[in-house]
DSSP file (Angstrom, degrees, kcal/mol; ACC not computed):
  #  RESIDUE AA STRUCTURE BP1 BP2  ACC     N-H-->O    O-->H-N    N-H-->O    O-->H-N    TCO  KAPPA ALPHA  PHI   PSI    X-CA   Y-CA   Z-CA
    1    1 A X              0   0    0      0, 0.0     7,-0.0     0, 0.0     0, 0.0   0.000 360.0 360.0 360.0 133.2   92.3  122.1   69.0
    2    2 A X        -     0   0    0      1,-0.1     0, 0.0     0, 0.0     0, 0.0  -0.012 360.0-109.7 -84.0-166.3   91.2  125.6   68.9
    3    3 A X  S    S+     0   0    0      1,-0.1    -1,-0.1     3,-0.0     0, 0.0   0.837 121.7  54.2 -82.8 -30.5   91.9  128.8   71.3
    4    4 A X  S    S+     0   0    0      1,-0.1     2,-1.5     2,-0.0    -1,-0.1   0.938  87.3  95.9 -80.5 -60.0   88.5  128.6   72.4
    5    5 A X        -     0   0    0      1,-0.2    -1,-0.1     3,-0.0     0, 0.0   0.130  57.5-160.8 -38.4  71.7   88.8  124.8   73.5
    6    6 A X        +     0   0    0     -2,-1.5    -1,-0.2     2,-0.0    38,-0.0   0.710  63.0  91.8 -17.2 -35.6   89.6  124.4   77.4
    7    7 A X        -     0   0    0      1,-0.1     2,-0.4    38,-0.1    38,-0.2   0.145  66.3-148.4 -68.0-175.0   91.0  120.8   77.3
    8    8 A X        -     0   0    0     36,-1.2    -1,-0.1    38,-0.1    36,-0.1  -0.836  21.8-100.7-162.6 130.8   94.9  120.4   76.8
    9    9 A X        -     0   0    0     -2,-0.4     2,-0.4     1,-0.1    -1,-0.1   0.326  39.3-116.2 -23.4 172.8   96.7  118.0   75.2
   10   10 A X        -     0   0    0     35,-0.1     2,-0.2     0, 0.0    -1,-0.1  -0.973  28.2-115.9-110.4 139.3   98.5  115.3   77.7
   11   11 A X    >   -     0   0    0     -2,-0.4     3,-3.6     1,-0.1     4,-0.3  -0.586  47.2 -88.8 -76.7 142.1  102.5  115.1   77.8
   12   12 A X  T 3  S+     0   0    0      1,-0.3    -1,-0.1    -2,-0.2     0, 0.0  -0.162 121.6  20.1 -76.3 152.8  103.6  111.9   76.5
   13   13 A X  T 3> S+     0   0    0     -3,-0.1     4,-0.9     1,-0.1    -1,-0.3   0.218  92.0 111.1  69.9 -10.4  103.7  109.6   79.8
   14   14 A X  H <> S+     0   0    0     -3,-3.6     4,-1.0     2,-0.2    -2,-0.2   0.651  74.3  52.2 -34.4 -41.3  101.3  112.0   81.5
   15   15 A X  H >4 S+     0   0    0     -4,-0.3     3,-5.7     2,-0.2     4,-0.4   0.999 102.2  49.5 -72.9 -54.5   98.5  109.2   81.3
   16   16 A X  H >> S+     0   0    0      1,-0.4     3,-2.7     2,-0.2     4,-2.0   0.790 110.0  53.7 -76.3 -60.1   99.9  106.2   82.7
   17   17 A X  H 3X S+     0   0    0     -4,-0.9     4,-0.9     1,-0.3    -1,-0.4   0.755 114.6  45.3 -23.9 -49.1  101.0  108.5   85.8
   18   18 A X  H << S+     0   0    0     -3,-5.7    -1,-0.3    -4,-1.0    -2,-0.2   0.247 114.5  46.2-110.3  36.8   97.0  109.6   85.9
   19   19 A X  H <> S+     0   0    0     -3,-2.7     4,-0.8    -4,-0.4    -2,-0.2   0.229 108.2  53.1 -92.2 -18.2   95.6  106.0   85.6
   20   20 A X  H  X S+     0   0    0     -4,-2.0     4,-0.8    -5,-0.4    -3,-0.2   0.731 111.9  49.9 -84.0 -24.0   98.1  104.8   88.2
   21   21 A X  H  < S+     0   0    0     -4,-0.9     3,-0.5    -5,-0.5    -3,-0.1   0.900 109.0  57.3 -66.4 -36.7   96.3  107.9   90.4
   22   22 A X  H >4 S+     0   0    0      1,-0.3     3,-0.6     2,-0.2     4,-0.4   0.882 110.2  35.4 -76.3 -55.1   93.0  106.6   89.5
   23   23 A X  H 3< S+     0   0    0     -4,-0.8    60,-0.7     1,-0.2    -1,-0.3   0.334  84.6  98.8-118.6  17.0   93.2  103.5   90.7
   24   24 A X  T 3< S+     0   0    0     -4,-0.8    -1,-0.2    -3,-0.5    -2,-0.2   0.376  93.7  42.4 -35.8 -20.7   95.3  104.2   93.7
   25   25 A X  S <  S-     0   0    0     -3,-0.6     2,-0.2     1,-0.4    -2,-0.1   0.600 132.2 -74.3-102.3 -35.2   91.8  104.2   96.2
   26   26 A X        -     0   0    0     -4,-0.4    -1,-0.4    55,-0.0    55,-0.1  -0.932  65.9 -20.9 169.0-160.9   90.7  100.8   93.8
   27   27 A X        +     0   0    0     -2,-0.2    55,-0.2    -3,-0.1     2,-0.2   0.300  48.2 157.7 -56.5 146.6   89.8   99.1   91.2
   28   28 A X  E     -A   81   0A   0     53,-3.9    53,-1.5    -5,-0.1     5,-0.1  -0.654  35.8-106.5 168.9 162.7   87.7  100.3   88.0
   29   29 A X  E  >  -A   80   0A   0     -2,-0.2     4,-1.8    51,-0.2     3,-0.3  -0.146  35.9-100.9 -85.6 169.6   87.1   99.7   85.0
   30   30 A X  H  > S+     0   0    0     49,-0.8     4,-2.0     1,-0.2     5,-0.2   0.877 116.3  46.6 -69.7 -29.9   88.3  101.6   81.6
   31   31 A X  H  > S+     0   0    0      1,-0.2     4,-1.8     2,-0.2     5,-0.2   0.888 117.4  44.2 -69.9 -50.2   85.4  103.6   80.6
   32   32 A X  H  > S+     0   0    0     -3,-0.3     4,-1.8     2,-0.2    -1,-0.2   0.869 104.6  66.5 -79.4 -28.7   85.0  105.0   84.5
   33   33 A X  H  X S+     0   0    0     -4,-1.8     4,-2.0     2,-0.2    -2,-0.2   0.886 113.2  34.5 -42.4 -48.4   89.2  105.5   84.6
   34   34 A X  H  X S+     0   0    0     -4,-2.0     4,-2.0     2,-0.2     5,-0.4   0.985 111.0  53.8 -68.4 -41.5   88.5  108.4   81.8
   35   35 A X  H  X S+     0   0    0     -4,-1.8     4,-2.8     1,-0.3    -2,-0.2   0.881 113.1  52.6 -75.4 -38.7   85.3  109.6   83.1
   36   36 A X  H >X>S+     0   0    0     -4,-1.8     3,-1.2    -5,-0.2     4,-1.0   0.978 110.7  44.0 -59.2 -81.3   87.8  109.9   86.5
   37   37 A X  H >X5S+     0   0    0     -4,-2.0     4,-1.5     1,-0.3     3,-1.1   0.820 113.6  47.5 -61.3 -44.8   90.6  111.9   85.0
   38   38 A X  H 3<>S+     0   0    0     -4,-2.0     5,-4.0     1,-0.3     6,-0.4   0.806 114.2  45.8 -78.4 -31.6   88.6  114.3   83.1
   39   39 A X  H X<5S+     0   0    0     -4,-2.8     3,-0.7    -3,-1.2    -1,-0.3   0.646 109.9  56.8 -64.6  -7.7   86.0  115.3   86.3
   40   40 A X  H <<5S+     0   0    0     -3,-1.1    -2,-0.2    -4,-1.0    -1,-0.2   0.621 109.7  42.3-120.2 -34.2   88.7  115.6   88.3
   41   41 A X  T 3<<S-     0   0    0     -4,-1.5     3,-0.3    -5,-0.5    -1,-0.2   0.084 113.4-109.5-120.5  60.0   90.1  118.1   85.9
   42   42 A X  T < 5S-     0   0    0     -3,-0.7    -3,-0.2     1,-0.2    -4,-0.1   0.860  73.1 -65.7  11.1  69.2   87.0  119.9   85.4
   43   43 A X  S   <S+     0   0    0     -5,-4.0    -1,-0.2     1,-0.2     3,-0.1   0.933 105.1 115.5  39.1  73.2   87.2  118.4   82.1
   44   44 A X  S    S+     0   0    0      1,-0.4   -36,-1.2    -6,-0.4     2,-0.5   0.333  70.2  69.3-142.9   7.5   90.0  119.8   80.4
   45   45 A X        +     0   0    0     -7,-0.4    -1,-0.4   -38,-0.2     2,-0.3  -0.971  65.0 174.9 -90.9  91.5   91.8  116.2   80.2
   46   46 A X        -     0   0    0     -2,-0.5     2,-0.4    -3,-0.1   -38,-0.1  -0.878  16.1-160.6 -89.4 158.0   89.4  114.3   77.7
   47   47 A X        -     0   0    0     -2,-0.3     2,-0.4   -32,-0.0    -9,-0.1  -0.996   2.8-146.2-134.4 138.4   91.1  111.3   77.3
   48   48 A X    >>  -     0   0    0     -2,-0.4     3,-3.2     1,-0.1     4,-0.7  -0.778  19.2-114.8-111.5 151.9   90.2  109.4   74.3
   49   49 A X  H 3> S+     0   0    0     -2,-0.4     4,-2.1     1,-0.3     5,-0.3   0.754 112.3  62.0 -30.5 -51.6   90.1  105.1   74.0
   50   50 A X  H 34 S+     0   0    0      1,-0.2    -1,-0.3     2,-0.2    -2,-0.0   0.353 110.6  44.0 -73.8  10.9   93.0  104.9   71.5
   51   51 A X  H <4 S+     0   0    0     -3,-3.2    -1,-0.2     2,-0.0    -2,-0.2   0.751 114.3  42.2 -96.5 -57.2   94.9  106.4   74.2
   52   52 A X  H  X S+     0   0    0     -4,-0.7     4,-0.9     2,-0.1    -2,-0.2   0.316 103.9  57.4 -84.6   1.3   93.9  104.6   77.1
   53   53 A X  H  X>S+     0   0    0     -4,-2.1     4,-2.3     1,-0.1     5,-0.7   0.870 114.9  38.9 -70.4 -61.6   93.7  101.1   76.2
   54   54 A X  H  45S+     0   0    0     -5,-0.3    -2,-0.1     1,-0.2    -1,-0.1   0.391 118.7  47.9 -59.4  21.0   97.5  101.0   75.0
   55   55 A X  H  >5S+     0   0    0      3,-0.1     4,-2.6     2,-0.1    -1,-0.2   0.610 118.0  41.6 -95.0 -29.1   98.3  103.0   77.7
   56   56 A X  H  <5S+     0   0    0     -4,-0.9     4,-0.4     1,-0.2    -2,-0.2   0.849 113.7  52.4 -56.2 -54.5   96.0  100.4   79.8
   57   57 A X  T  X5S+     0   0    0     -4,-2.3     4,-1.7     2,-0.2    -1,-0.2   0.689 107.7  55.3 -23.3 -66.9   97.6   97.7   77.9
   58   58 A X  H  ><S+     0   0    0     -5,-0.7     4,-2.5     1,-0.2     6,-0.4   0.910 103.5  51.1 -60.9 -55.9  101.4   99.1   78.9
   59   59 A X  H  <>S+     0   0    0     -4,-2.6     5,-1.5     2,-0.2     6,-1.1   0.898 102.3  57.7 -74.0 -23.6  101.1   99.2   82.1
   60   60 A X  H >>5S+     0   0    0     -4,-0.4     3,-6.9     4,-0.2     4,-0.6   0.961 112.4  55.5 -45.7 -81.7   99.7   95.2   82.4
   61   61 A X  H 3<5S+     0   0    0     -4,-1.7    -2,-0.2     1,-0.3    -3,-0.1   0.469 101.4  44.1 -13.8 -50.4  102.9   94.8   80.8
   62   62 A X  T 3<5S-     0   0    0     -4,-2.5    -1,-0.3     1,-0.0    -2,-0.1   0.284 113.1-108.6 -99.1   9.7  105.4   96.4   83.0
   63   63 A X  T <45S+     0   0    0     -3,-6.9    24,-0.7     1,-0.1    23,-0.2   0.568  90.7 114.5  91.7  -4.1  103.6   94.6   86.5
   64   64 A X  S  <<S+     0   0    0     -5,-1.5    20,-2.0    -4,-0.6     2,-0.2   0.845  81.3  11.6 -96.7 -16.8  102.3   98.0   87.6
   65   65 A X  E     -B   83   0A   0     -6,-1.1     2,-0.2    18,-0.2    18,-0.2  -0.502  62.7-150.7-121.7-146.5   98.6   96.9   87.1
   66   66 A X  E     -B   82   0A   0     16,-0.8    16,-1.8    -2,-0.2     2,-0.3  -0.751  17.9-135.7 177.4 140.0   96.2   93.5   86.5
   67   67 A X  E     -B   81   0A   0     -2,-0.2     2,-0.2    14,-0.2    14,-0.2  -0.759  21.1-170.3-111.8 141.2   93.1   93.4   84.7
   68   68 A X  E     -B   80   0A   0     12,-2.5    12,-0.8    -2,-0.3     2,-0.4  -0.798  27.4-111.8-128.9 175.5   90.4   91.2   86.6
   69   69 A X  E     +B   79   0A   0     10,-0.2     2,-0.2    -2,-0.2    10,-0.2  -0.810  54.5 147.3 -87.9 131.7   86.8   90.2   84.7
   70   70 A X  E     -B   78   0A   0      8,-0.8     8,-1.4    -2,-0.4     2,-0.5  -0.902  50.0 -98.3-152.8-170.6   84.1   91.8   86.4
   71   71 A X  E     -B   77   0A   0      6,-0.3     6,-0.2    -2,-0.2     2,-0.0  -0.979  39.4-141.2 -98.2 115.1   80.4   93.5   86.0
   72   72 A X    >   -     0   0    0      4,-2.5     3,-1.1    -2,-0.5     4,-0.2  -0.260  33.4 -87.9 -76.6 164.5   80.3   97.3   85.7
   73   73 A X  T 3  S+     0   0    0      1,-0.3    -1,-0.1     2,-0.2    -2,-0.0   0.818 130.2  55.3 -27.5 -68.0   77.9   99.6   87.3
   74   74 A X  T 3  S-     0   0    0      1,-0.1    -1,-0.3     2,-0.0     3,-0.1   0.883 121.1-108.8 -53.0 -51.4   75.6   99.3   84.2
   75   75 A X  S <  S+     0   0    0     -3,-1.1     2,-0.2     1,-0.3    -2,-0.2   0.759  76.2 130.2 116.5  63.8   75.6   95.3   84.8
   76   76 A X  S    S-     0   0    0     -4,-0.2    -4,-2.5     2,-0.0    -1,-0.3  -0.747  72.2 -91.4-112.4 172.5   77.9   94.5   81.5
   77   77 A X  E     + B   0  71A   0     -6,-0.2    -6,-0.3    -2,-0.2     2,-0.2  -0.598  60.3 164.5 -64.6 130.1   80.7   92.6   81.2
   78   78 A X  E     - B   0  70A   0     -8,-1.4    -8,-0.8    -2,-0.2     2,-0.6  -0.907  41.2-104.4-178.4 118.5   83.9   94.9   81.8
   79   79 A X  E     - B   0  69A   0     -2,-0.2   -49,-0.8   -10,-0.2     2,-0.3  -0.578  28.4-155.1 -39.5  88.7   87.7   94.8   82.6
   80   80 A X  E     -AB  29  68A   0    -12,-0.8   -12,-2.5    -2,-0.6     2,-0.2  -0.698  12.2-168.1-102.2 121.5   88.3   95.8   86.1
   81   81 A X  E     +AB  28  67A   0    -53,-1.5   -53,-3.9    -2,-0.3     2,-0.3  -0.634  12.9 166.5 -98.5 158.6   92.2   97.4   86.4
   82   82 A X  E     - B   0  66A   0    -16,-1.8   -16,-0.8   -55,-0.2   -58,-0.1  -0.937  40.2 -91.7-149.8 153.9   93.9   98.0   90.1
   83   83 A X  E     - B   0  65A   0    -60,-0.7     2,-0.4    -2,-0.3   -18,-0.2  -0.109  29.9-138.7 -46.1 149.7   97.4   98.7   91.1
   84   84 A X    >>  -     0   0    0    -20,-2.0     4,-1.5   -21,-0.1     3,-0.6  -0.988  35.2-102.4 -96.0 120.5  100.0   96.0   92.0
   85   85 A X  H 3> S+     0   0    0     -2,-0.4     4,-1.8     1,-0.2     5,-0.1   0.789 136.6  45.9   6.1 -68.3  102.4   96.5   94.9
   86   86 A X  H 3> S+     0   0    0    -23,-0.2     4,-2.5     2,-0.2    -1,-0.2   0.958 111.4  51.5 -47.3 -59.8  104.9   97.2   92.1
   87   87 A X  H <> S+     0   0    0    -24,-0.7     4,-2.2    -3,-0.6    -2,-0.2   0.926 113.5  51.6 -39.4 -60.0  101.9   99.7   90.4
   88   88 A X  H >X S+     0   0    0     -4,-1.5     3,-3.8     1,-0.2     4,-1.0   0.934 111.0  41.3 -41.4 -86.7  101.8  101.2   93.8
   89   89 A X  H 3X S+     0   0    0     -4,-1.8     4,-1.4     1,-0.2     3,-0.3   0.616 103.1  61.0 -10.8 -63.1  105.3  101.9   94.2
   90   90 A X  H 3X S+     0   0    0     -4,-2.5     4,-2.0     2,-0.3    -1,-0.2   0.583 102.8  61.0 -83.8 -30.5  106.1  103.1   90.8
   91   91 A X  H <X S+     0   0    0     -3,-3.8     4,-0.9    -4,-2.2     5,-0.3   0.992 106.5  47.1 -42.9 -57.8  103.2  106.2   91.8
   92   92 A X  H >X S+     0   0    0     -4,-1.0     3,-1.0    -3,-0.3     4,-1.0   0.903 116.1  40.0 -67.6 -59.6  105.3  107.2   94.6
   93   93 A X  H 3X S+     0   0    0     -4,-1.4     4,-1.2     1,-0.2    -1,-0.3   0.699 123.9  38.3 -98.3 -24.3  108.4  107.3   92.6
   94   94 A X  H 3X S+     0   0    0     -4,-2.0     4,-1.9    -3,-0.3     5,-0.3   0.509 116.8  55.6 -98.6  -1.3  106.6  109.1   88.9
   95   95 A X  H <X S+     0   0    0     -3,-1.0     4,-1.5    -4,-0.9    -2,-0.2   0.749 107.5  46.3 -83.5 -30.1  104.4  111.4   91.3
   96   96 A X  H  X S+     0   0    0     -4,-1.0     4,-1.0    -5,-0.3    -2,-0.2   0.921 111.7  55.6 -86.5 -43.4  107.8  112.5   92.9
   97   97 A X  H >X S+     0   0    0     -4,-1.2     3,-1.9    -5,-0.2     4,-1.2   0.982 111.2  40.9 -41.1 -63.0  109.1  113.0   89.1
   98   98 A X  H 3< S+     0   0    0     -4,-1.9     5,-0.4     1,-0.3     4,-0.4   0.957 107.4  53.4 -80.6 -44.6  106.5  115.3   88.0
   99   99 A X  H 3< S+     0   0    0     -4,-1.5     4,-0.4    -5,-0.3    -1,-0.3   0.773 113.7  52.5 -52.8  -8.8  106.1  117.5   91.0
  100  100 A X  H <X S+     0   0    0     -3,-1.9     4,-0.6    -4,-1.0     3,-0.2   0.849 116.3  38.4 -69.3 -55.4  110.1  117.7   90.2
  101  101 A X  H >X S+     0   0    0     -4,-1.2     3,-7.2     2,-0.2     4,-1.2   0.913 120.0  48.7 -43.9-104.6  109.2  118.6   86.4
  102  102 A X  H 34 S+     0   0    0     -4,-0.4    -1,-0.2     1,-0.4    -3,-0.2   0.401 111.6  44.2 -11.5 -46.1  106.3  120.7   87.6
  103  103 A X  H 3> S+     0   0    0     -5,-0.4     4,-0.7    -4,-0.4    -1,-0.4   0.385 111.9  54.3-107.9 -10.3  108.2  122.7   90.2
  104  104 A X  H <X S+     0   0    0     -3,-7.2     4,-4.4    -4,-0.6    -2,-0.2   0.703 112.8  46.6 -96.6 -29.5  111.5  123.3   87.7
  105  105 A X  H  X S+     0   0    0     -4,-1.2     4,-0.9    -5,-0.2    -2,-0.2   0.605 106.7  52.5-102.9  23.5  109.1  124.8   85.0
  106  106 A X  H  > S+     0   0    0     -5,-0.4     4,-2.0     3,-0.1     5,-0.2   0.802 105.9  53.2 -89.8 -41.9  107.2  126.9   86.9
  107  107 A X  H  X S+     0   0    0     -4,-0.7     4,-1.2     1,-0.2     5,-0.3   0.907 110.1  50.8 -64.1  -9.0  110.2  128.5   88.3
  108  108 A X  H  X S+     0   0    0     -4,-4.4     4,-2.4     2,-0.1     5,-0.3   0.950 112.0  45.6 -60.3 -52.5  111.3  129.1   84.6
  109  109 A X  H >X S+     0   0    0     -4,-0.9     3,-1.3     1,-0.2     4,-1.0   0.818 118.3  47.0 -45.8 -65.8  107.7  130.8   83.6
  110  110 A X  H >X>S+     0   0    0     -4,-2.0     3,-2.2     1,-0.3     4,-0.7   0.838 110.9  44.6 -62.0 -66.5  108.0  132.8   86.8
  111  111 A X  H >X5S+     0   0    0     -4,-1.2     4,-5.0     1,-0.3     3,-1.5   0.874 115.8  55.0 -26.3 -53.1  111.7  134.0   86.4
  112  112 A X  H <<5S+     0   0    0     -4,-2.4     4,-0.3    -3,-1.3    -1,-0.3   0.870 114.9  37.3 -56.0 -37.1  110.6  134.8   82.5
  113  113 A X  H <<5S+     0   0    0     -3,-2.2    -1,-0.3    -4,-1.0    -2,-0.2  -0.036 111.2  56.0-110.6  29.3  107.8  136.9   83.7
  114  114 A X  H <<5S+     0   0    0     -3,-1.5    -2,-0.2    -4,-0.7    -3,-0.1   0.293 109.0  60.3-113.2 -51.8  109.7  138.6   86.9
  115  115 A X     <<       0   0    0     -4,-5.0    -2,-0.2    -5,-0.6    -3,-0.1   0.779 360.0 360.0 -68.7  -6.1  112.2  139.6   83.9
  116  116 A X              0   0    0     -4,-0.3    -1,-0.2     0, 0.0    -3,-0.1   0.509 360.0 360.0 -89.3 360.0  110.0  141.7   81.6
C-alpha cells in the first residue's frame, strides 16, 4: 500500500465484527456484504474475497451466522448470509469490545500529542 492510497489495512478480527454489522438489518449475499463495508467507509475498507469467504466461512462455524440459497439482485444463483440469535448476540458483546479498544487508544494518541 502506498502513502497516497486512502484504504487501510483491517485489524485481524476486524472483519467478522463488520460482517456481523452488515447483516444486522438482514440478509445478503457475499459480494453485496463487501460492496457494504467499503461504501459505508467511503471506501477505504476494500475488502478482498480471500478474506471474506474464510472469514464468511468462520463465522458459519461458530453459530453466529447461516448461509441460505437464494437469487441475488442480478438474478444468479448466490449465498444469502444473516445473523443467528447467537450471531446477534455476539455483535452486542464484540461491538462493546472495540468501542473499549477504540476508546483506550485514542486516549493514548491524545495523551501522546497533549505531551509534546
Amino acid at each position: 500500500m502506498s502513502t497516497k492510497d486512502p484504504r487501510v489495512e483491517l485489524l485481524q478480527g476486524t472483519l467478522d465484527l463488520l460482517i456481523l454489522g452488515t447483516l444486522a438489518p438482514g440478509s445478503a449475499h457475499g459480494h453485496a456484504i463487501a460492496k457494504s463495508i467499503e461504501r459505508s467507509s467511503s471506501d477505504v475498507l476494500q475488502v478482498e474475497q480471500g478474506s471474506l469467504y474464510p472469514a464468511l466461512h468462520r463465522l458459519i462455524k461458530r453459530g453466529w451466522i447461516v448461509a441460505e440459497d437464494g437469487i441475488s439482485e442480478n438474478n444468479r444463483r448466490a449465498k444469502f448470509y444473516r445473523l443467528t440469535p447467537k450471531g446477534r448476540k455476539q455483535l452486542t458483546v464484540e461491538t462493546s469490545k472495540w468501542d473499549r479498544l477504540a476508546g483506550a487508544i485514542a486516549r493514548i494518541l491524545h495523551s501522546q500529542t497533549e505531551s509534546t
